[in-house]
C-alpha angles and dihedrals in degrees: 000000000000106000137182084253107037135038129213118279111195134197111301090020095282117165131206108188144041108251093235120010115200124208126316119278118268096205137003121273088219112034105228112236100167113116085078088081094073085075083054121124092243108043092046087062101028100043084112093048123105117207132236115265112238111234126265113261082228142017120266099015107232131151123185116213083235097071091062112038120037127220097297086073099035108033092068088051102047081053095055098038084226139103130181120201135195122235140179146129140212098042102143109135090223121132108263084213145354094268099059122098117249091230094055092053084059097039084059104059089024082066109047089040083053104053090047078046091055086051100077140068096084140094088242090048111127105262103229140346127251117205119212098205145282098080101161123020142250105004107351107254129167103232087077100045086092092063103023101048116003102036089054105043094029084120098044090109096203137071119276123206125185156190118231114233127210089277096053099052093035116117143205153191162139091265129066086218111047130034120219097236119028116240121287087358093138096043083050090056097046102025115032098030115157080246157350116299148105118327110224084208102055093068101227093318109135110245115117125228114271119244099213110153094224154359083258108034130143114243109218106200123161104288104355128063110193114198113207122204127197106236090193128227104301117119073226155351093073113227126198096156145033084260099217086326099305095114098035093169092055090056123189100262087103089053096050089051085051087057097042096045094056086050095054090041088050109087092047085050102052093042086056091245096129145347122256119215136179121224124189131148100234100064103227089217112046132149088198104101092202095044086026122159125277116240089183091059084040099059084035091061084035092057087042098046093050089042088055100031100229135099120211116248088231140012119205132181141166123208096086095085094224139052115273130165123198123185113218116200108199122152095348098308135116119210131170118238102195121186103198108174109134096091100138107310100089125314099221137186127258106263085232121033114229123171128227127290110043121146121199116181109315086341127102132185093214084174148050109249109257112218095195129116106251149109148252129254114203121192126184106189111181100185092070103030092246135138103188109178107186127195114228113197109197091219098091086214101054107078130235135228127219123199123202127198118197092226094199097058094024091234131122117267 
């Protein structure tokens, strides 16, 4: 547990916050001038194009919470049959536009790092955050790391995993050809290292490299297994497999580990031992028309799901830049389908307004769209067979929605 006098040391001695931070950050250290590459000879030709999805370090890519945190995280929650997780997307301290003042653009994630900060230090703190993709924007790169990931949340005490989004794996360049960074080569380096140790990106701030196998990998914590999926590099539609051929560099090896990985997962599942959830960046249910949903993710987690014979009990996603929950009813079950992606980027309105609720399909909107900054709380509580995910906003006058799943009959409570 994470005090006023001691931080957390992990396994490995890994460390995952500075000893005593001092204020937020006034202005970037590196001015971000990326969304000039957007005028770059690769990404003009190359803007359709998915990119090819780096291997896994192992096979299959799986991490257990255990090998990360030590007992003073685990041990409260063992005892409580009960762990709470952060989650959000789009938290990338970058300028939305030219007009926007570089302080507001930190204020915004500062704010939102700060309140999940303010979360823990207790037995009952969630036990790590899981990030739903676009970390750093525009493309990725390392040089803003610093400002835009470990400055903000240099005081968050517990390990942090992610998802990339589109921006982090997009890529540019002079040439038409070749871009200048290959893609994802900055989230590799910070987010999916051979082992603990320094981040050359985080400028001398404490938080160690994370160890994920992958940039798709199952998190097996007590409890809860989340299994993130890489959405690729498209504004839209989302793509975790070749889709019949039509995406051949994306290749089908993600989807397979989707399957397998429900089908592992099953047997826990069924005896009420732990909830399972799917994480991906593209939400594969969205109202927004620019950030809408991905049918293409959607019949891929479908395909999984029958193979293996299990549904998960959520679904959450970023991209959209606001807070939306869908109910999806399929074979008698009903799951969430939560799209969580204003997390300090921009928290952005719906291009067409539609009011709850609106069903589509098995779809339903349940809840108006928040356009708020804030962040999600999941928790899986097993003594009781519930799955509860709450919406935070960080506006103390906007208020927030909480969603619980009855994890025993799959419906909602």
């Amino acid at each position: 547990m994470a005090d006023s006098t001691r931080n957390l040391v992990g396994v490995d001695k890994r460390l995952f916050a500075e000893p005593g931070p001092g204020p937020d950050e006034t202005s970037f250290r590196v001015n971000n001038t990326s969304e000039e590459y957007y005028e770059s000879a690769y990404y003009k030709k190359h803007k359709k194009d998915v990119q090819p999805v780096p291997k896994p370090r192992s096979t299959p890519p799986q991490i257990k919470l255990d090998d990360i945190v030590g007992p003073d995280v685990l041990g409260p929650i063992e005892t409580a049959k009960r762990l709470s997780f952060h989650a959000v997307g789009d938290t990338g301290a970058a300028k939305v536009n030219r007009s926007q003042k570089m302080a507001t653009a930190i204020l915004h994630e500062a704010g939102v790092a700060d309140a999940m900060s303010g979360d823990l230090g207790s037995p009952e703190s969630p036990a790590f955050f899981f990030h739903l993709g676009d970390v750093i924007y525009n493309f990725g790169e390392g040089q803003y790391y610093y400002d835009q990931f470990y400055e903000p949340f240099r005081n968050y005490d517990r390990p942090i995993f992610a998802i990339p989004g589109n921006h982090d794996g997009a890529v540019f360049g002079p040439s038409e050809d070749t871009p200048t960074v290959e893609t994802l080569t900055a989230f590799l380096r910070n987010f999916c290292a051979a082992s603990p140790g320094s981040a050359e990106d985080a400028a001398g701030l404490m938080r160690s490299t994370m160890t994920q196998p992958g940039v798709y990998f199952t998190l097996d914590a007590p409890f809860v297994s989340v299994i993130g999926l890489y959405s690729n590099v498209l504004e839209g539609p989302g793509v975790i497999s070749s889709q019949g051929g039509l995406f051949p560099t994306v290749g089908d090896e993600q989807l397979e580990f989707l399957k397998a990985e429900l089908k592992r997962l099953k047997p826990e599942r069924d005896a009420g031992k732990r909830a399972v959830l799917i994480a991906c960046h593209h939400p594969p249910a969205s109202i927004d028309s620019k950030h809408g949903g991905s049918e293409g993710i959607d019949a891929d987690i479908d395909s999984a799901c029958g193979d293996a014979g299990l549904w998960p009990d959520a679904v959450i996603s970023g991209h959209a830049h606001l807070y939306q929950r869908f109910t999806r009813r399929v074979e008698g079950r009903e799951i969430p389908y939560v799209v969580a992606g204003a997390g300090g980027y921009s928290a952005t309105h719906p291009v067409h307004a539609v009011k709850a609720p609106a069903t589509d399909g098995e779809y339903t909107l349940v809840a108006d769209p928040i356009v708020s900054f804030g962040y999600l709380t999941v928790t899986a509580d097993i003594g009781v067979q519930r799955l509860t995910i709450a919406y935070k906003p960080i506006d103390s006058t906007v208020a927030g929605e909480t969603v619980a799943v009855d994890l025993k009959k799959g419906v909602l409570v």
